[in-house]
C-alpha positions in Angstrom: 14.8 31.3 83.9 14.2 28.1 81.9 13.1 28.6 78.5 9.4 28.7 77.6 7.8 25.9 75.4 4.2 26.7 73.4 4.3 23.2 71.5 4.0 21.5 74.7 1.5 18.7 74.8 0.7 16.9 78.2 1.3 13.7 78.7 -2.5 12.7 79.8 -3.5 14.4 76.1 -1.4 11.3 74.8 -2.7 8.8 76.1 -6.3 10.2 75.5 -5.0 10.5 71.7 -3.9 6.6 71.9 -6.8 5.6 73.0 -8.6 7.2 70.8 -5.9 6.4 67.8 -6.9 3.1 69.0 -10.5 2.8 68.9 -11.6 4.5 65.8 -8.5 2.1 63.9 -10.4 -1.1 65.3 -12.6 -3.5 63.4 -15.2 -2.7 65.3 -15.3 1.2 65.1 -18.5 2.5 64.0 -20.1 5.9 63.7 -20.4 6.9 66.9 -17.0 6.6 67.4 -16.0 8.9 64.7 -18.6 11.3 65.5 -17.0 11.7 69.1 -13.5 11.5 68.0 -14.7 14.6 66.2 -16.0 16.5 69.1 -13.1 15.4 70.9 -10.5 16.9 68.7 -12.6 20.2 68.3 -12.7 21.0 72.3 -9.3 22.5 71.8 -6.5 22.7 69.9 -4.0 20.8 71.5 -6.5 17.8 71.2 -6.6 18.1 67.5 -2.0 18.3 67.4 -2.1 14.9 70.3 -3.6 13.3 68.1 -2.2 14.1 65.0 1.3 13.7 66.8 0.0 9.8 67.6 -1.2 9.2 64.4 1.9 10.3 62.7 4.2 8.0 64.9 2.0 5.0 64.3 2.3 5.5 60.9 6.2 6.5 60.9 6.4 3.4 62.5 3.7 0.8 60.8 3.0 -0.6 63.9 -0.3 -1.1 65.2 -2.7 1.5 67.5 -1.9 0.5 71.2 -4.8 0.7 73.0 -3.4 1.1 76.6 -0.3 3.0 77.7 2.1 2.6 80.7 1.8 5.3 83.2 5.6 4.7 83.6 6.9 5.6 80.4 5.1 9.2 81.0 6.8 9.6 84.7 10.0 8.5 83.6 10.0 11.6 80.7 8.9 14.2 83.0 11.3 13.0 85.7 14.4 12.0 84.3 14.7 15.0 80.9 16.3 18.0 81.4 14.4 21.0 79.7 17.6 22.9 78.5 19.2 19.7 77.0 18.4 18.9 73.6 15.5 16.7 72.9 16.6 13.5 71.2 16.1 13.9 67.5 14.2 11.0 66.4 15.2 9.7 62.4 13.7 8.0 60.1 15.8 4.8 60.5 14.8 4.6 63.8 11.9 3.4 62.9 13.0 1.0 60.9 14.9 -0.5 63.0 12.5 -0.8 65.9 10.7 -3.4 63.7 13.5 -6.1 63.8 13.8 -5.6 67.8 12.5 -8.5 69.8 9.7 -7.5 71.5 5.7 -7.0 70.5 4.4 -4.1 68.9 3.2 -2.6 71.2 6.0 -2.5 73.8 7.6 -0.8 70.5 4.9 1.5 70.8 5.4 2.6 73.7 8.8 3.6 73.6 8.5 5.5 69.7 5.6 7.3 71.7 7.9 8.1 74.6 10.8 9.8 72.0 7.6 11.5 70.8 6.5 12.7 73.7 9.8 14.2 74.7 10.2 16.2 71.3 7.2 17.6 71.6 7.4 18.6 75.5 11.0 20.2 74.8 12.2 20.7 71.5 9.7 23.4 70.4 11.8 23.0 66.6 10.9 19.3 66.7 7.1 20.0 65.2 8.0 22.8 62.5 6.9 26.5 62.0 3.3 26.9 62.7 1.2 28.4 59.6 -2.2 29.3 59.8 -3.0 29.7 56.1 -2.0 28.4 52.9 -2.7 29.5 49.2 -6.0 28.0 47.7 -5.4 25.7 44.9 -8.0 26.1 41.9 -8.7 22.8 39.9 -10.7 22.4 36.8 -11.7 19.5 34.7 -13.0 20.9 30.8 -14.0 18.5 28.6 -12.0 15.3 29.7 -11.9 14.0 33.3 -8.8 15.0 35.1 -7.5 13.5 38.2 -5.7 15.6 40.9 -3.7 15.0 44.3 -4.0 17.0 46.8 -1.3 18.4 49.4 -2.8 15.9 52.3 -3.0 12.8 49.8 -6.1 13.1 49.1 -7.2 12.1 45.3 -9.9 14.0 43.8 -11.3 12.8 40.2 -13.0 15.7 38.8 -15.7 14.8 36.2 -16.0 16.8 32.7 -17.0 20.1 33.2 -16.2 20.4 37.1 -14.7 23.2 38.6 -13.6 23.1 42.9 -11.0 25.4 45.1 -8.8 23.4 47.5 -7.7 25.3 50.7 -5.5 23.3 53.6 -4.6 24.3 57.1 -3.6 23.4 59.9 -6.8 23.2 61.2 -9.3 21.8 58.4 -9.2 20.7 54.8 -12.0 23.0 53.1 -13.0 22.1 49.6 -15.2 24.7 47.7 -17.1 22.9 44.9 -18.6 25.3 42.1 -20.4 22.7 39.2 -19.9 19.4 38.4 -19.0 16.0 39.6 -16.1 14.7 41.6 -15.3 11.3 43.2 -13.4 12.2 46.6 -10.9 9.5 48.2 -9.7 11.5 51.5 -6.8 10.7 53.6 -7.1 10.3 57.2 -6.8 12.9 59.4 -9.5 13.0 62.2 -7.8 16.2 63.1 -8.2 18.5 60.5 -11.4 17.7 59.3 -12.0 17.4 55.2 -14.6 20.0 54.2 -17.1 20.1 51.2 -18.6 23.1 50.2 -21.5 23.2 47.9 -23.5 26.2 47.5 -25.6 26.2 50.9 -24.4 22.7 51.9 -21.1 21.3 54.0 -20.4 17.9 53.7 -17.7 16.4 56.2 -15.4 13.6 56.5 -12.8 12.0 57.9 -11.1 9.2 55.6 -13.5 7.9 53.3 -14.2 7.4 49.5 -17.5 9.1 48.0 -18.5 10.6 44.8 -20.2 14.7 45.5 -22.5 15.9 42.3 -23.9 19.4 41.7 -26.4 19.9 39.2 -28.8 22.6 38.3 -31.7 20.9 40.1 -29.9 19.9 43.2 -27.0 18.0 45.0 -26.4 14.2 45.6 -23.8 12.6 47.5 -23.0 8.8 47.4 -20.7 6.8 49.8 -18.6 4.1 48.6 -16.5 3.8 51.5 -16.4 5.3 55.1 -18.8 8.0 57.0 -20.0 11.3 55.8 -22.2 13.9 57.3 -23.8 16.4 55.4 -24.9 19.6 56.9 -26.4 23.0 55.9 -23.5 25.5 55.9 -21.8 27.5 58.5 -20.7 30.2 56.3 -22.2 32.8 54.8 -22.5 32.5 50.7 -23.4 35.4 48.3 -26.4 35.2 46.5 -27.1 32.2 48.3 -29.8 31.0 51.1 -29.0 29.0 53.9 -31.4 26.5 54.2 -31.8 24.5 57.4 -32.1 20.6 57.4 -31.1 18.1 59.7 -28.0 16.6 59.6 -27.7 13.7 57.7 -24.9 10.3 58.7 -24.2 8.8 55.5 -22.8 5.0 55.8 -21.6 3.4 53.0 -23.9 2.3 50.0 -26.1 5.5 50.7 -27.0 8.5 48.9 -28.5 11.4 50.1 -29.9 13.9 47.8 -31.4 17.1 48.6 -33.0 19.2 45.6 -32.9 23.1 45.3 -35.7 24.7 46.9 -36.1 21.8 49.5 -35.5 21.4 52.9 -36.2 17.9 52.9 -33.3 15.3 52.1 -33.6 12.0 50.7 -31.2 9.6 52.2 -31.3 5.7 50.2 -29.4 2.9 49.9 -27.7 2.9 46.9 -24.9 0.7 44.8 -22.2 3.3 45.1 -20.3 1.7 42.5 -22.3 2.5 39.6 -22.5 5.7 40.5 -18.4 5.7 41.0 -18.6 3.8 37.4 -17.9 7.1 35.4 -14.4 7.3 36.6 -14.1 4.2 34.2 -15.8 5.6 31.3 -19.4 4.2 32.4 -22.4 5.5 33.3 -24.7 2.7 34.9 -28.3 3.1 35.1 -31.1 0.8 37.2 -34.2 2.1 36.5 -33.1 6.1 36.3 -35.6 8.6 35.1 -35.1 9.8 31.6 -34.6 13.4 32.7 -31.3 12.7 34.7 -30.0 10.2 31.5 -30.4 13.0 29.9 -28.4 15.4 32.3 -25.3 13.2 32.9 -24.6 12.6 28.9 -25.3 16.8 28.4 -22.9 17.5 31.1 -20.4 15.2 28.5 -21.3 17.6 25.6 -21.4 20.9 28.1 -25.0 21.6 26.7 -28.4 22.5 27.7 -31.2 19.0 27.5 -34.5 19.4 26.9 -36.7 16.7 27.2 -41.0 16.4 26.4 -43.2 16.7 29.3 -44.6 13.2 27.8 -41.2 11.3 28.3 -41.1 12.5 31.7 -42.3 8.7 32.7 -39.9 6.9 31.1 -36.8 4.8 32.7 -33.8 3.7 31.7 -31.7 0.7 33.0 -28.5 -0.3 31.1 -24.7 1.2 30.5 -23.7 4.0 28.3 -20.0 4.8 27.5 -18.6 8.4 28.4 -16.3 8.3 25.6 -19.1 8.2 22.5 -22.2 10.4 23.7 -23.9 10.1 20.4 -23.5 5.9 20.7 -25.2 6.4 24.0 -27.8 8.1 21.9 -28.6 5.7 19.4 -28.5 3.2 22.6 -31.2 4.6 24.0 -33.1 5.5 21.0 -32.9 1.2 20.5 -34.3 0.9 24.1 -37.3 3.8 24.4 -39.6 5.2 22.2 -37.8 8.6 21.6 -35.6 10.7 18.9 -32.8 12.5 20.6 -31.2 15.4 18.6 -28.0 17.2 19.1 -27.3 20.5 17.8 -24.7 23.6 18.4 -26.4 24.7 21.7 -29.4 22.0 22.4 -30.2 18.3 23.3 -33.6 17.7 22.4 -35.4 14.9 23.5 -38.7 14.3 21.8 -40.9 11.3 21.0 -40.7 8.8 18.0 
């Protein structure tokens, strides 16, 4: 009885993963193409390990995306390889050395993806133990910024005072954020999707770089690179209700914000690096409302603001340093008509 493979992954699934590997890699992928690479992968799960077996010979490799594939290649692996031989073990020279051969890149392609294709159709070792959960990974940033990188490659930069849980699978990359601020520059992997959790709202990626804020009044997500979509949540949160919203397709150079108590998102175009500025020590302003001044240089000090209902017109455009709050006071105190005191437990903002 010949032995029985469960890592098996059909040859048509392949080339449906190249072509997809393919398009969304293009210059001219845009955000339909992502969006139904992601409903692609999540029909089943052997979409979702096709592609990720593609992706991770193209990059083995460096060569580029092929977008078609000869039928041949397939036939002559399902033909011509006997099941109970040992699948050819493909090393990391190999790679290397397919680059100096003389032929284009994608014939090279072609045949990395046929060595591929054999591993995974016989050698059920060749992809590794499966594991279906790993330990969450609890990150905190106090009163300095901290930067952190994740299992995947991912780089999180986690402002003053922020606080998220990191849990990776096989499946998804789910990210539980609890306060504060964090700049997010995910690595690709269409096919375990990168997950945000904030409160009552998920916010989903691919590959892109984008900065996630919670505050007491509300949330606000800014894209500096890539596509986002933000959603109301699909689980269930203590003490927490699940508002319903439309989803929202951030490009980049837009923020959507969404305050608490709202069902109604705000989606603008934005310069997303000013808002990305802090991870430099900067906080740029264009005409922000006092209030939220206010609430970024408090979340510095970890302390309450309290601003007069009669400031509550006033605007602010300019740069303040993270690194000397109460410079940033006596910078705004030079540019608006108010007195801003700092004690133990309180910012208050009053008129001059």
């Amino acid at each position: 009885m010949s032995p029985q493979n469960n890592n098996k992954i059909e040859p048509k699934l392949l080339e449906e993963a190249a072509d997809w590997h393919a398009r969304v890699n293009s210059d001219q992928a845009i955000t339909e193409d992502w969006l139904s690479l992601t409903a692609w992968l999540e029909k089943t799960p052997d979409h979702a390990k096709a592609y990720d077996a593609v992706e991770n010979i193209a990059f083995d490799a460096e060569l580029l995306p092929a977008s078609k594939f000869s039928e041949n290649i397939f036939d002559d692996i399902s033909t011509n390889t006997n099941i109970n031989e040992p699948a050819p073990t493909v090393h990391p020279g190999f790679f290397a050395k397919t680059q100096h051969l003389a032929f284009n890149k994608t014939a090279g392609f072609f045949i990395l993806l046929g060595f591929l294709i054999a591993g995974m159709m016989y050698a059920p070792n060749l992809t590794g133990p499966e594991t279906s959960e790993f330990m969450p990974q609890y990150y905190v940033a106090g009163n300095k910024s901290n930067q952190v990188t994740l299992a995947d490659g991912s780089i999180v930069n986690l402002n003053v005072n922020s606080e998220i849980t990191a849990l990776l699978t096989e499946k998804e990359r789910r990210i539980t954020m609890t306060k504060g601020e964090a700049i997010f520059d995910v690595s690709k992997d269409p096919a375990r999707p990168f997950i945000i959790t904030v409160a009552d709202t998920d916010i989903r990626v691919v590959g892109t770089v984008f900065n996630v804020l919670k505050e007491q009044t509300g949330l606000s997500v800014t894209v500096s690179e890539g596509i986002v979509e933000v959603m109301p949540s699909s689980r269930e949160t203590n003490n927490v209700s699940n508002r319903q919203f439309p989803n929202k397709i951030l490009n980049a150079g837009q923020q959507f914000q969404l305050k608490n108590e709202d069902n109604r998102p705000i989606v603008r175009n934005i310069e997303a690096e000013n808002i990305l500025a802090w991870r430099k020590g900067q906080l740029i302003y264009e005409e922000a409302d006092l209030q939220q001044v206010m609430s970024d240089l408090g979340r510095y000090l970890n302390k309450p603001v309290d601003v007069a209902a009669s400031l509550s017109s006033l605007s602010f455009s300019g740069v303040l340093l993270t690194d000397d709050i109460e410079a940033s006071f006596l910078v705004l105190e030079s540019s608006l008509p108010i007195k801003v005191s700092s004690s133990n437990t309180l910012i208050a903002v009053n008129p001059q």
